[in-house]
C-alpha positions, 0 to 999 in steps of 0.5 A: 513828796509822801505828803504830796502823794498821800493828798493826791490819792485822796484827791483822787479818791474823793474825785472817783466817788464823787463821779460815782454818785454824780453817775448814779443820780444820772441813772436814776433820772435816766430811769424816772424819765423813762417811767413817766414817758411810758406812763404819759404814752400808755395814758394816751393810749387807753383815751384813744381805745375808750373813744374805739369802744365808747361802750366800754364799761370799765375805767381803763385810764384809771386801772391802768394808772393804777397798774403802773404805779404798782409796776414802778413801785416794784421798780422803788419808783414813786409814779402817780399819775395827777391832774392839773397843780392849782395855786394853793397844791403848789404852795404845799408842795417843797420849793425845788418840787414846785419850782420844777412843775412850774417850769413844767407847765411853762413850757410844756416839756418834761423836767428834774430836779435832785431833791434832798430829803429827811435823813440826809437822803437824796431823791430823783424827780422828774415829771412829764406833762400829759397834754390835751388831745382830741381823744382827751377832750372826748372823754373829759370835760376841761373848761376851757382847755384846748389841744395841747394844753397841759391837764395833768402830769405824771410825776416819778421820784425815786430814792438815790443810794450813795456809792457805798450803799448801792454797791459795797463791795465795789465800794471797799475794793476801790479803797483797797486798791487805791491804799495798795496804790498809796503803799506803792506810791510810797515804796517809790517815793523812798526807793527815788529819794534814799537814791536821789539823797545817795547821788546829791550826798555823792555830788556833794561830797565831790563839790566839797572836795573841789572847794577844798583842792581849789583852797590847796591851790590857793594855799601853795600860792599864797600860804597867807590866803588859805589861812586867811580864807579858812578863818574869814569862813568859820567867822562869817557863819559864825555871825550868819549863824547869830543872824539866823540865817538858814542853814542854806545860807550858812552852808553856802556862805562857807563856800562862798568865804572859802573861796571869795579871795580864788581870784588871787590865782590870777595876781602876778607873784611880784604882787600878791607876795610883795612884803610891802604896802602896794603901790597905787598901780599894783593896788588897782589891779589886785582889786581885780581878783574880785571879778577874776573870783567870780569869773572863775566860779560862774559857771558849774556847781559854783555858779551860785557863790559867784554873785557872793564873791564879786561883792566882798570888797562893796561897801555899805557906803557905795565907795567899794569895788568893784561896781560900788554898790550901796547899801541894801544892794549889796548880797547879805552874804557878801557884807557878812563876808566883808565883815568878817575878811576886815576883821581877819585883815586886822588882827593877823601878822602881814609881811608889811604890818603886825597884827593888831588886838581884838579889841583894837579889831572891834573898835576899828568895825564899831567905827566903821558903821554905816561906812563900810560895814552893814550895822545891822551885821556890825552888831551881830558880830561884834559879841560873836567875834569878842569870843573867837580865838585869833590864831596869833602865828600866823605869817605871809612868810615861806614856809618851805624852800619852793616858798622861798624861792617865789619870794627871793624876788622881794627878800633876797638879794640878787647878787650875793643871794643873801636876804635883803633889807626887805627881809629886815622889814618882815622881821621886825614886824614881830618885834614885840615877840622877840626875846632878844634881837641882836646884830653884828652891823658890817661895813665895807670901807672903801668899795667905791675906791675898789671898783673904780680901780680893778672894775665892777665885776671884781667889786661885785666878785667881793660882795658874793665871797663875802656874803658866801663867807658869812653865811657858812659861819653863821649858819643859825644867823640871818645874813642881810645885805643892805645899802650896797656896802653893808652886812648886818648878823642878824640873831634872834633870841640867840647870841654869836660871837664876831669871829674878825680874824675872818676878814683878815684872811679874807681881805688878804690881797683886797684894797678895802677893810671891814669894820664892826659894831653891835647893835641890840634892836630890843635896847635901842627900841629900832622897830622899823628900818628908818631907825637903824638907817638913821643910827647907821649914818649918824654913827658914820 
């Protein structure tokens, strides 16, 4: 903006000169014009007198175009008063000089012209035609020559001085005044953009505060999300970074990545904390949360990230979502995303999967080139990605007693208010990270018989004192009820002893038993919940 306005003043400056100098020449040739006219009348005058007084001595037409060339010379006015231009004079004479007293003679009226000179001078022409009139032709001999015909001319140059040189000090106040002008200017232009910097720093800071209570939304809801959100925005411009991007871009793709999975808000609990594979139903809406996204941000100073955030999930194939854009018609910044989002997908722990390595990360992008992902980004962020350090305990598991309640619908059992075999899932998907991982596998035998013979609620009654049991002695362990009449102990990296003499005070009364059997997941390699069911029932 100071550059702007530095240029404007000398725009200006220039401009003023310019019409200075054009307003003197304008003057001058104002001055010229007058001299020849006044000249070309008093010449017509003295004819005039000499026919009155035809006994006259004296040559009054010659003292007095002698007396007004010395009058105007007082004036710095060149006048001279001539006869009539022949062809070779003219041939003598300067182009724009010969030029104009050609136009002169043509059309018999008074003409000018700015002619340059020696030393980069510039002067004012004009010349004024003295035409033929009766006293004229009495007093002279012209061959051939008629009334009104053109028979000489009185010519006046005079010098044109620059602005500078005709009024310097007129000249040097106008430079003062436009550098206290430009000083000014500049006072102004700081004084708006130190304030305008100050408001935007404010606005900025209030926007990045949003971002960030938007994240804190997301992450009491989803605890997985947030994580998830923060880590796909430090890769994403990590690459964009690599792609040289602006650093507007960067900057705007870390909000963007930040909040690209928002729309999440919007996702029933039952599915977005589901510990398990969706259902074809329940995938087909959470792909909503890209238009729910964008929706959310389209309107404030979010506005610009919503077009990013509607298009994470496209792929370079045209086989993504939400409007299956192909190729260079998917935003940059949203294919970094998708890049990126893949990348985090793969190599963190999910309720329903285990983290995958690095390299298993980078192949599976590597792979997915000119399918899913934009090659040209698949290239830059492989060598990025290859260096950043994957957060490895990261879980989708509650983190606190609020969490666990939203998740009771998928990990506890509704009954006995113990964990389910839902919670078995989650568990053994760190399999590999156990030092030891035991259970004491309990079995209720005869429950049907019960029920049938004293009803369902006394059945059910069983099942809740029984788990209510468990859970008070075994208080470090993991309580599971699975397959209706079943109770695993589950210890991890730590060993309980099986107390028996429990149930028998327990069952006192009761018309079932319970029996017992150890199980070590690590020693049997039962890393899913198909192995044990298999060696369950083929125990019994």
């Amino acid at each position: 903006m100071a550059i702007l306005w530095t240029l404007a003043n000398i725009l200006f400056f220039t401009f003023q000169i310019k019409n200075e100098n054009k307003n003197i020449i304008n003057t001058r040739i104002l001055q010229t014009q007058t001299a020849t006219k006044e000249a070309a009348h008093l010449l017509d005058w003295s004819f005039n007198q000499k026919i009155k007084y035809p006994n006259a001595q004296s040559n009054l037409s010659y003292s007095l175009s002698y007396l007004l060339e010395k009058i105007n010379k007082n004036k710095n006015i060149d006048l001279s008063v001539n006869s009539f231009f022949y062809k070779d004079e003219l041939e003598a004479m300067t182009q724009r000089r010969a030029k104009t007293i050609k136009k002169m003679q043509q059309t018999k009226q008074e003409h000018h012209s700015v002619i340059s000179g020696k030393h980069n001078s510039t002067y004012v022409y004009t010349i004024t035609p003295l035409l033929a009139t009766k006293s004229c032709l009495l007093c002279h001999i012209h061959d051939d020559a008629k009334e009104g015909d053109v028979i000489g001319s009185v010519e006046a140059k005079m010098l044109v001085p620059s602005f500078k040189d005709l009024n310097q000090k007129r000249y040097y106040n106008l430079i003062l005044i436009y550098i206290m002008t430009w000083i000014v200017g500049l006072i102004v232009i700081y004084w708006i953009n130190h304030n305008s910097k100050k408001y935007l720093n404010a606005k900025m800071k209030d926007y990045e505060e949003n971002i960030y209570l938007l994240t804190d939304m997301m992450e009491r809801r989803d605890t997985y999300t947030a994580g998830h959100s923060r880590r796909v925005a430090h890769y994403a411009t990590e690459i964009a970074k690599v792609m040289n991007l602006s650093k507007e871009n960067v900057a705007l793709l870390f909000r963007a990545s930040m909040l690209h999975d928002l729309g999440k808000i919007e996702i029933p609990d039952a599915i977005l904390l589901k510990p398990d594979r969706l259902s074809t139903a329940e995938y087909e809406l959470i792909k909503t949360h890209a238009l729910f996204s964008a929706e959310l941000l389209s309107h404030g100073p979010f506005k610009e990230l919503s077009t990013i955030v509607l298009h994470h999930h496209e792929r370079f194939d045209g086989q993504g979502y939400p409007h299956g854009l192909k190729g260079k018609h998917i935003p940059l910044l949203s294919q970094i995303i998708a890049v990126a989002d893949a990348f985090d997908a793969i190599t963190t722990n999910r309720a329903y999967k285990s983290a995958r390595s690095k390299r298993d990360a980078l192949k599976i992008l590597e792979q997915e080139k000119g399918k899913q992902f934009n090659p040209d980004i698949v290239d830059a962020a492989l060598p990025v990605l290859e260096t950043i350090k994957i957060d490895t305990l990261t879980r989708q598991l509650p983190e606190n007693k609020l969490d666990e309640m939203r998740f009771c619908y998928y990990l506890k059992d509704q009954l006995t208010g113990c964990y389910n075999i839902n919670h078995l899932k989650v568990l053994l998907t760190k399999f590999t990270e156990y030092q030891s991982l035991n259970a004491y596998h309990l079995t209720l035998k005869n429950l049907t018989a019960y029920n049938k013979r004293y009803g369902w609620k006394k059945g059910d009654r069983l099942l809740k004192d029984l788990a209510a049991l468990l859970m008070q002695h075994y208080p470090t362990s993991t309580i599971i009820r699975f397959f209706g009449d079943h109770f695993l102990i589950v210890n991890i990296d730590q060993n309980t002893i099986l107390d028996t003499t429990l149930f028998d005070t327990f069952l006192n009364g009761y018309d079932v038993e319970i029996t017992s059997n150890y199980i070590d997941f690590l020693k049997d390699n039962i890393n899913n919940t198909d192995k044990l069911e298999n060696m369950i029932f083929n125990q019994s």
